[in-house]
C-alpha positions as CSV (number, residue, x, y, z in Angstrom):
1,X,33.6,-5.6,96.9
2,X,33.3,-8.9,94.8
3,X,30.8,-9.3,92.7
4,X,30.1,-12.7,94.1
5,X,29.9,-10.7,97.5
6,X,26.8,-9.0,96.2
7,X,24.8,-11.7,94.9
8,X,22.4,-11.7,97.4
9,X,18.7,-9.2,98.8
10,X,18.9,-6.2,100.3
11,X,15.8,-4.4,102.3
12,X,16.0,-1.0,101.6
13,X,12.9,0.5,104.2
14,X,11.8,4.3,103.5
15,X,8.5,6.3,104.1
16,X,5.7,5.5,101.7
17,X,5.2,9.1,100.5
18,X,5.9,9.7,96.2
19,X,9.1,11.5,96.8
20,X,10.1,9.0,99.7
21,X,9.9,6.5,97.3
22,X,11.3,8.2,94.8
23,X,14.8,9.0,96.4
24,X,14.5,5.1,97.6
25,X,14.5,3.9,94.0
26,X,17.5,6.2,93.4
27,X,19.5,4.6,95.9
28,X,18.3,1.6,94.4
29,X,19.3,2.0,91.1
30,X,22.9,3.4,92.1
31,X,23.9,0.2,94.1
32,X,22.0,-2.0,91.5
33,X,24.5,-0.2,88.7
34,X,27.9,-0.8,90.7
35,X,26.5,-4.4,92.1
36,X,24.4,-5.7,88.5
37,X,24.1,-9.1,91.1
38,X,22.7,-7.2,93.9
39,X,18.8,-7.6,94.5
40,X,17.3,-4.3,96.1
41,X,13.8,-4.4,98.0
42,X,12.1,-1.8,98.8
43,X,9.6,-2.0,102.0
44,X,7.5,1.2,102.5
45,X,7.6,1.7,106.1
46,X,4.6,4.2,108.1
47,X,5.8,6.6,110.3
48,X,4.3,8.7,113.0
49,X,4.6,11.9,111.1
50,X,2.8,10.4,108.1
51,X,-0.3,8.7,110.7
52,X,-0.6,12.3,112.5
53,X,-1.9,14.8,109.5
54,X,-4.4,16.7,112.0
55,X,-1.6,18.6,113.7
56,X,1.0,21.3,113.1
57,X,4.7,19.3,113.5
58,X,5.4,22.1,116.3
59,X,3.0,20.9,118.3
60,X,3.4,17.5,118.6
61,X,6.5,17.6,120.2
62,X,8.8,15.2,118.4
63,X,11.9,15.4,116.1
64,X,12.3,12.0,114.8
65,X,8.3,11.9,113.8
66,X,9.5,10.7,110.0
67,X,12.2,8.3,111.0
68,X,11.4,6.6,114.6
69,X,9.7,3.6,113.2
70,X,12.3,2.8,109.9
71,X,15.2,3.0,112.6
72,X,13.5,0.7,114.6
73,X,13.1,-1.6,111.5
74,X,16.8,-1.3,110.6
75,X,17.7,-2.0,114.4
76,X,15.5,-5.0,114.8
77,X,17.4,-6.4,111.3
78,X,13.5,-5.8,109.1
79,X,15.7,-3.8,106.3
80,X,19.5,-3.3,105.7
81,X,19.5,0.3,105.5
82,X,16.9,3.2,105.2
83,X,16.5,5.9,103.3
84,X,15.7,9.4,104.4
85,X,15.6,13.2,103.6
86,X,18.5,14.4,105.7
87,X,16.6,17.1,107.1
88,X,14.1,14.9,108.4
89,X,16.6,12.9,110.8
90,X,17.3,14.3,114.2
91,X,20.7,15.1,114.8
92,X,21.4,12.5,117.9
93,X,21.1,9.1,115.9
94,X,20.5,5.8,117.8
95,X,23.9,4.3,119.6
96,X,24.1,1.3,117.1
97,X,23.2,3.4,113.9
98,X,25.2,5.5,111.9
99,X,24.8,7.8,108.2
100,X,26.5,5.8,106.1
101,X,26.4,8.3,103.0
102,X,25.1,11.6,102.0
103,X,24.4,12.1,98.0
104,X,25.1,14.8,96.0
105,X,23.2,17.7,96.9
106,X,19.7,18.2,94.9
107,X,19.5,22.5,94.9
108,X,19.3,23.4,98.6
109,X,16.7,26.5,98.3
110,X,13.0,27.1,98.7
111,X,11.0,28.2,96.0
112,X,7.4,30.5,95.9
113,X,4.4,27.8,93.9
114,X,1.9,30.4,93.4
115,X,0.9,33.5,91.2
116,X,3.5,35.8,92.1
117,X,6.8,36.3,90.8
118,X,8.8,37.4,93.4
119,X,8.4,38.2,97.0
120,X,7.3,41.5,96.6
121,X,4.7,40.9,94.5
122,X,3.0,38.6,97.1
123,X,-0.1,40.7,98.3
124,X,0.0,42.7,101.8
125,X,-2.2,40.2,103.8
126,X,-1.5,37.5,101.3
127,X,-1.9,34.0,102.4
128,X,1.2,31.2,102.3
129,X,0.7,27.9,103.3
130,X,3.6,26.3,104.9
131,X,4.4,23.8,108.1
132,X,7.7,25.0,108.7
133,X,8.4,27.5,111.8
134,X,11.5,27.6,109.8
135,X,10.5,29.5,106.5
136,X,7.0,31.2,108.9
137,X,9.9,32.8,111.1
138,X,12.1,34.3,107.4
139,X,9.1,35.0,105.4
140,X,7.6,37.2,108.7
141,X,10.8,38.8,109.6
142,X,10.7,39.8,105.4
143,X,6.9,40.9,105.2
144,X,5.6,41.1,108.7
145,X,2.0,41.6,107.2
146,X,1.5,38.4,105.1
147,X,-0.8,35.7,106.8
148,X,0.7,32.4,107.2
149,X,-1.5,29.2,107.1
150,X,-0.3,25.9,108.4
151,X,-0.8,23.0,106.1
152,X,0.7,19.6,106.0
153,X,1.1,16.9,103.2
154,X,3.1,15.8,100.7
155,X,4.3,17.9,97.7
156,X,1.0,17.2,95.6
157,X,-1.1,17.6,98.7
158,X,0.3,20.8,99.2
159,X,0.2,22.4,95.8
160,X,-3.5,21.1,95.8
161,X,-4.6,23.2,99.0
162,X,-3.4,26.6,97.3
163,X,-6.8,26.1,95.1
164,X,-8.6,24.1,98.1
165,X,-7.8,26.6,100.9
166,X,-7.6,30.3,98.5
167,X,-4.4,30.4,99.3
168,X,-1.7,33.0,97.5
169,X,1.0,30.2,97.5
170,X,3.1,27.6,99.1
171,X,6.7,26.8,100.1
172,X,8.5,24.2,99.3
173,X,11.7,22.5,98.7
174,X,13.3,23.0,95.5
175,X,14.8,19.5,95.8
176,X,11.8,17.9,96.3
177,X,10.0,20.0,94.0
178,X,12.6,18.9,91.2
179,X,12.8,15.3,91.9
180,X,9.5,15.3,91.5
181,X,9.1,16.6,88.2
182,X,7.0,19.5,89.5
183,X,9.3,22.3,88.3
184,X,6.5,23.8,86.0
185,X,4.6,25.0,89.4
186,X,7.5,26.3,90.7
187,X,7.4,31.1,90.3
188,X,10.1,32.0,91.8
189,X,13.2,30.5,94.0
190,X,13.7,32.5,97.3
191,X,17.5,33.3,97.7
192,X,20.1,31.4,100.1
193,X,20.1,34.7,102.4
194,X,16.3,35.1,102.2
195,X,14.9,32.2,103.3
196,X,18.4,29.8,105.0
197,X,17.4,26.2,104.2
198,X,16.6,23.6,106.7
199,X,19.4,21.6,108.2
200,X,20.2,19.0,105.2
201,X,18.3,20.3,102.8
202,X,18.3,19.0,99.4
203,X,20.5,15.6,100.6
204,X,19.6,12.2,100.6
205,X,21.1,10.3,103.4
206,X,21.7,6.6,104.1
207,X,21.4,5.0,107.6
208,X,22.5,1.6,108.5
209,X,24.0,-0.3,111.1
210,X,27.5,-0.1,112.5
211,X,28.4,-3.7,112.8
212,X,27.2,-4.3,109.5
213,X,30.2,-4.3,107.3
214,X,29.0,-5.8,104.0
215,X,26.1,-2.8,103.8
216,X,28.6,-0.3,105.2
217,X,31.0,-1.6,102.1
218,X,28.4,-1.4,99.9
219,X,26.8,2.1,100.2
220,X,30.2,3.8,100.8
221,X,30.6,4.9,96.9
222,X,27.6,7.0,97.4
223,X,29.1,9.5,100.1
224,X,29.6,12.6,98.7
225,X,32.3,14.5,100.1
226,X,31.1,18.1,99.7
227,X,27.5,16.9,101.0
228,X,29.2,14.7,104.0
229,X,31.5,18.1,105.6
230,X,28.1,20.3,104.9
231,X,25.5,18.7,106.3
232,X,28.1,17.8,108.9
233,X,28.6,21.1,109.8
234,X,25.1,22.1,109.5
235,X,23.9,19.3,112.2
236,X,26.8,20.3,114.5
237,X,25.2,23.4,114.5
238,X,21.9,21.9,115.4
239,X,22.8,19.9,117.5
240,X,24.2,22.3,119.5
241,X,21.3,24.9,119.9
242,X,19.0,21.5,120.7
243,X,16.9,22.5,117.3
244,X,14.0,20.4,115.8
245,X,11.3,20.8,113.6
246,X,9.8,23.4,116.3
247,X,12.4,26.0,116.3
248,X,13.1,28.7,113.6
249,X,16.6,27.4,112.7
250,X,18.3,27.3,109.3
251,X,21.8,26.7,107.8
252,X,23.4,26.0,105.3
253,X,26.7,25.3,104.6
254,X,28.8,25.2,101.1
255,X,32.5,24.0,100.1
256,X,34.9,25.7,98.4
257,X,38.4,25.6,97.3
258,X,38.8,23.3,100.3
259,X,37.0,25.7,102.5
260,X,33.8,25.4,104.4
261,X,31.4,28.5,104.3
262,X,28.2,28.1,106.8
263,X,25.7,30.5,107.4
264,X,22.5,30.4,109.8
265,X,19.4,31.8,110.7
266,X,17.8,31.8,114.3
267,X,14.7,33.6,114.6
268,X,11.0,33.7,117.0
269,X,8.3,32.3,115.9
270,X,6.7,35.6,114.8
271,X,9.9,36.3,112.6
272,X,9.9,39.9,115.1
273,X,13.8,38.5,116.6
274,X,16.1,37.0,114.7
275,X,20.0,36.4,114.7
276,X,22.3,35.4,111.5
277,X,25.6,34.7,111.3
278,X,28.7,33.3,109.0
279,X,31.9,31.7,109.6
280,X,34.2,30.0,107.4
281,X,37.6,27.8,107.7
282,X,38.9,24.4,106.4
283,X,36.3,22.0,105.7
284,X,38.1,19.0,107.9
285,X,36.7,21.4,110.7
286,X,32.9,21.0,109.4
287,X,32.0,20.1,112.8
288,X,34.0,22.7,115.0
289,X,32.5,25.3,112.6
290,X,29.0,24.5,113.1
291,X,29.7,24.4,117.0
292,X,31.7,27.4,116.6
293,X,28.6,29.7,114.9
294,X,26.2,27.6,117.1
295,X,28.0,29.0,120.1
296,X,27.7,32.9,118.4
297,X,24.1,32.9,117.7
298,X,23.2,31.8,121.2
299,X,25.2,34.6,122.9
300,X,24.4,37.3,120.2
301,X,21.0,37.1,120.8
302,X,19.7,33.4,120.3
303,X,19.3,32.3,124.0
304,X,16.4,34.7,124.1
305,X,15.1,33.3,121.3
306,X,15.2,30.0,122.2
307,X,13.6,30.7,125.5
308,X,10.9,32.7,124.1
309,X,10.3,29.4,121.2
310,X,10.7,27.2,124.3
311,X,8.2,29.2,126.2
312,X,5.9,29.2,123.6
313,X,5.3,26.1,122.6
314,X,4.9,25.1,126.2
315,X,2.1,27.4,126.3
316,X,0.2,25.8,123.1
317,X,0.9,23.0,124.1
318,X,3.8,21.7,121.8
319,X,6.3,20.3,124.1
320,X,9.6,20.0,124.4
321,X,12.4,17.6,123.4
């Protein structure tokens, strides 16, 4: 691409929250080096995950809560292209949108912000704050007698309420922990078998609009191979076990030596069931793997689950979608 071809304003939309911002300034700064004539706006955007802080994100029911309203912006031509947490997007993507890059992978585990050191040295009836039916689901099925508190927030919020709400500790994302600058709070890291990461975990991705070639052009540098057949395989997975923020689903997926190594974690909501799994092969088959182990957790085991999760939140009133 020319450079005269980049001497013009993009709108770069992204969620308002610190670490929102910045992995929107990042982007920013990559096209900005490549294009030193391209003009980069940045338009904070409100979503309906950030407006609705008085409920669990189980509960209410929705898995594009943090990306609804900057799709709609990129679709009604507001911004150019958005950028999002991976793990934050849901796995079916409007017809006329499309990922056009995955970055390099930050870390991809959780880590433990709190006094203890390691996971045995959290308390018997300790108390962890965490929003994730993800990590509640691991961390039970690992210490069945810990009490888990649901909290909500950004990464600052969240540290904060370990003082404000007594609480032994938090879990968060090492990625987000990092970029951040927060890695002085940060006690112990939870392994990749421990606690399976969210879907996307630790990758920024970049959505824009098919037909638009010159921002399609433009943000194709920043695909990162290994994080493209990863995550790739990790939605697949997803996608094909119907998982959102409500259900106790993790996986993770790694590349080497031209292979593709993904491993998963489906589990109850009390962490009491739970089915893992691995598979590997060549990573031009990200996809078919991730359909492939989605298909042996739900006949191994993870059809109950889901209909138990499924039952569940019906029960509390969570919904289903």
């Amino acid at each position: 691409m020319s450079t005269e071809a980049t001497s013009r304003q993009v709108v770069l939309g992204t969620r308002g929250s610190d670490l929102a911002m910045y992995q929107a300034r990042l982007v920013a700064w990559l096209l900005q080096t490549q294009h030193v004539d391209l003009s980069v706006k940045i338009k904070k955007i409100v979503t309906s995950g950030d407006k609705i802080l008085d409920s669990p994100l189980s509960r209410i029911g929705d898995k594009g809560l943090f990306v609804k309203e900057i799709e709609k912006a990129l679709l009604d031509g507001e911004i150019d292209l958005a950028v999002h947490s991976s793990k934050d997007l849901p796995t079916i993507l409007p017809d006329e949108l499309m990922i056009g890059a995955f970055g390099k992978r930050e870390d991809p585990r959780d880590v433990f912000l709190g006094k203890a050191k390691s996971l045995l040295e959290i308390p018997a009836g300790g108390r962890i704050g965490t929003s994730s039916l993800r990590r509640r689901s691991q961390l039970l099925a690992l210490r069945p007698e810990l009490d888990i508190v649901d909290i909500r927030g950004n990464v600052d919020t969240r540290i904060a309420k370990i003082a404000e709400l007594g609480l032994d500790g938090t879990i968060l994302a090492a990625a987000g922990v990092k970029r951040l600058e927060r890695e002085d709070r940060i006690s112990f890291h939870f392994s990749l078998d421990e606690l399976v990461p969210a879907v996307g975990q630790g990758v920024i991705a970049i959505e824009i609009r098919k037909d638009d070639s010159f921002i399609r052009q433009l943000v194709k540098p920043q695909n990162d191979a290994d994080s493209a057949d990863a995550v790739a395989a990790e939605r697949a997975l997803m996608r094909w076990l119907e998982g959102g923020c409500q259900v106790p689903i993790g996986a993770h997926a790694r590349i080497a030596g031209g292979q593709l190594e993904l491993k998963a974690f489906l589990g109850s909501l009390d962490g009491a069931k739970s089915v893992r799994d691995s598979i590997a092969g060549p990573r031009g088959d990200a996809e078919h793997l991730g359909e492939t182990l989605a298909r042996r957790l739900h006949e191994n085991g993870g059809a109950a689950i889901l209909e138990e999760v499924r039952r569940e939140a019906g029960a509390d009133g969570g919904g289903w979608t």
